[in-house]
N, C-alpha and C positions, 0 to 999 in steps of 0.2 A: 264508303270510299275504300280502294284500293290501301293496304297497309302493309308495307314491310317491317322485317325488322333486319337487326344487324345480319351479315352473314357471319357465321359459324361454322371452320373447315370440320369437315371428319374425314379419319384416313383415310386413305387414296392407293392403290397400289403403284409402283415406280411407275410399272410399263403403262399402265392408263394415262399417266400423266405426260410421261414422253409420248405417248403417240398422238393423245387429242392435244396437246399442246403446239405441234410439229411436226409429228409423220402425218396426222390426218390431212394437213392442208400438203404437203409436199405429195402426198398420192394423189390429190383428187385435183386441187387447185384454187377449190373454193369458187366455184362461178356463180351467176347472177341465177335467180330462179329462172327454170326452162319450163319449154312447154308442158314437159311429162312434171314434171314440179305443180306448171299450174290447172293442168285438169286434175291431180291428185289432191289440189285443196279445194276445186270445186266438186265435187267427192264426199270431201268432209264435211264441206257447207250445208251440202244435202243429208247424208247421213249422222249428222252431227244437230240437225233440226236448227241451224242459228237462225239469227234476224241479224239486219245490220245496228250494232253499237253493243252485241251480245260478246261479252268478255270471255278469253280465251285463253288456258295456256299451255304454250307450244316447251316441254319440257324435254330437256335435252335437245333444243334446237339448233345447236352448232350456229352454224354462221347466215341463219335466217331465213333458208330458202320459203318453208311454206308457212314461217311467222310471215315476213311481206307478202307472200302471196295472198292469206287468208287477210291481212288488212287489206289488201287492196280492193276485197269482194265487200268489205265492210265492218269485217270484226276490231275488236278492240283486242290488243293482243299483247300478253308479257312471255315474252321467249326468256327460258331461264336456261343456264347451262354455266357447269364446272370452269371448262377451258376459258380463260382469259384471250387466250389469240383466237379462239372463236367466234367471241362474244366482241372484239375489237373489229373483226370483218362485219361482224352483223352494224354494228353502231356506225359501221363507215358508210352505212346504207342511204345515209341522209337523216333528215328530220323535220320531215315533210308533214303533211296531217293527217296521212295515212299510215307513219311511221308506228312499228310497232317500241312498246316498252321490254328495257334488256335490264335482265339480271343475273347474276352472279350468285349461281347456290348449287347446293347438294341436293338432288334430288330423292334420297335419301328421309331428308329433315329441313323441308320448306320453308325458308323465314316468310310465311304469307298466312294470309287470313281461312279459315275455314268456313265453309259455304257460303264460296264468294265468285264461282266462273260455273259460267253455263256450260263449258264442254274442258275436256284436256286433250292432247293429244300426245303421243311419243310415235315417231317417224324413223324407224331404223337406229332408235334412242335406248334399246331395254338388254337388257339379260348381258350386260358387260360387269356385273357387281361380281366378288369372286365366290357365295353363295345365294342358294335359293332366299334364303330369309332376306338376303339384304335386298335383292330383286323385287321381293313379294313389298319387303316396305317402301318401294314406291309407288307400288300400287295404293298400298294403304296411305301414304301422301294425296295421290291426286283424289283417291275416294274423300277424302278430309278435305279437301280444299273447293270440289266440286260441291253447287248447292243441290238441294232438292231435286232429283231429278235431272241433275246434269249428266251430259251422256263423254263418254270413253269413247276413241279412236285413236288406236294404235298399228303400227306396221311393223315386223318381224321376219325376218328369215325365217321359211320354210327349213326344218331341220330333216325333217322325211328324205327329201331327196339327197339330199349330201350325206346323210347316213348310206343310204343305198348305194351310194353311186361315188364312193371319197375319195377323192384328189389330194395324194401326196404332194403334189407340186404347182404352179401356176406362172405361167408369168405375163402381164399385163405392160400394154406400150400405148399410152397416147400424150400428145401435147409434147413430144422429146423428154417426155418420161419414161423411165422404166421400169418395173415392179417384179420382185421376183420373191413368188410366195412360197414358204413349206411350213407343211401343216401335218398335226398328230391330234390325234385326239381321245379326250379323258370320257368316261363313261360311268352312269350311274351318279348322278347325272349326268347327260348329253354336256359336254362341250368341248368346242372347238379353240385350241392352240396354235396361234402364228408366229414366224418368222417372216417380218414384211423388210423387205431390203428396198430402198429406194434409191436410182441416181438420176441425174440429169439436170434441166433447165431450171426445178426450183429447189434444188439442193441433195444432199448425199445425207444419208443413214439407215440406220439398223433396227426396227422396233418390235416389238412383242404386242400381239391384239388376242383378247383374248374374247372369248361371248358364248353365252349358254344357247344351246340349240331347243326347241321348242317343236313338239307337234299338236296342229289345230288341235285334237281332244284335247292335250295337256294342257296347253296355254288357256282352251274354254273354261280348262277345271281350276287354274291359278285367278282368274276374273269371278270366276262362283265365288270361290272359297274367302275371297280378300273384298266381299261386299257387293258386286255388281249382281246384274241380272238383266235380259234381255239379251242377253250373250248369240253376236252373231260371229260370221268366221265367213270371208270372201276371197276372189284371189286381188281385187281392187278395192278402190275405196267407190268405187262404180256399182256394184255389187255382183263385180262376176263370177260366175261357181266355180266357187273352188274345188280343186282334185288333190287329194291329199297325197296323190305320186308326185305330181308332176307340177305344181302350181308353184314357182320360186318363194313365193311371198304371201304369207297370214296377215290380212286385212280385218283383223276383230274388234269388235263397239260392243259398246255395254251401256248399260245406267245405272247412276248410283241405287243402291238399293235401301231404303232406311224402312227398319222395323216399326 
């Protein structure tokens, strides 16, 4: 059986908090899982090898798009994530019999069982920790939590091409939103620093994003090195070839690896 324990905070940095607490949903909106949502969890169904009633968890799931979608196909699914007003949108999803299970934790240091889910996933979920180690130990979480053979599927910003090609500035308009991005960026390691300004229909502020950038060799060599094996790298979860110029998005699976 499924076992939690209590949650346990660990520090958190300011601006992570303000933004996935309140700027994430005032940029985006938070909508119902869409199309491209739900061919990318049929994707993972496939490359992820489930059956239906096969336990799953959707880490870093924000506000549930491809936790429900992946119950919907048939999994059994515990979406865990930090943000409270995330995890409030996901829960307001219903609780129906395909409803997926919500939790409240650090990805970090999982109150959950170890080898106890047949896959994990993190979905535009990784490299927001403010070092490699701390990043690396959620990797080492979901290897701990995954059984025998349970297989890894994650999605990542492509960091190759926004290195090549960096946009000082951005600004972004939909839904009577308005988004107005500037960006710097730290090196050795790759990452990228925001200034996201938000106005409009779902509210006004000013937040800090911050995320480590990642290229398909590196991130293959961060899944070696923290346990997996079988390490692949696509630009979908479809399994289209990916181009390490040009490809927006690292689609890489793995399995656990046990000596």
């Amino acid at each position: 059986m499924l076992r939690y324990a209590d949650f346990v905070p660990i520090a958190t940095p300011q601006w992570w908090r303000e933004y996935f607490e309140r700027g994430y949903s005032q940029r985006w909106g938070l909508p119902a899982a869409s199309a491209r949502v739900r061919l990318e969890a049929k994707g993972l169904w496939e490359q992820l090898r489930l059956s239906p009633g096969a336990w799953v968890l959707d880490l870093g799931c924000g506000h549930g798009r491809h936790a429900v979608a992946l119950t919907q196909l048939g999994a059994s699914v515990v979406g865990a994530d930090f943000a409270e007003s995330l995890l409030s949108r996901a829960k307001s999803r219903g609780t129906n019999n395909n409803s997926a299970r919500w939790l409240r934790a650090d990805m970090r240091q999982l109150p959950l069982r170890s080898k106890f889910f047949a896959a994990g996933i993190l979905t535009d979920a990784f490299g927001f920790f403010e070092t490699d180690r701390e990043n690396e130990a959620v990797l080492g979480e979901v290897r701990r939590v995954l059984a025998p053979g349970g297989r890894l599927g994650m999605k990542v910003v492509n960091g190759t091409p926004i290195l090549a090609a960096f946009r000082a500035t951005d600004r972004e308009e939909r839904d009577g939103v308005v988004v107005r991005i500037s960006r710097r960026l730290a090196l050795d390691p790759a990452r990228m620093i925001e200034k996201v300004i938000v106005s409009g229909s779902r509210g006004d502020g000013e937040y800090e994003r911050q995320q480590r950038l990642y290229c398909s060799n590196e991130l293959a060599g961060v899944l070696e090195r923290m346990g997996f094996t079988n390490v692949e790298v696509f630009a979908s979860s479809h399994r289209a070839v990916f181009e390490p110029a040009t490809s927006s998005t690292i689609w890489a699976f793995g399995q656990r690896g046990d000596a």
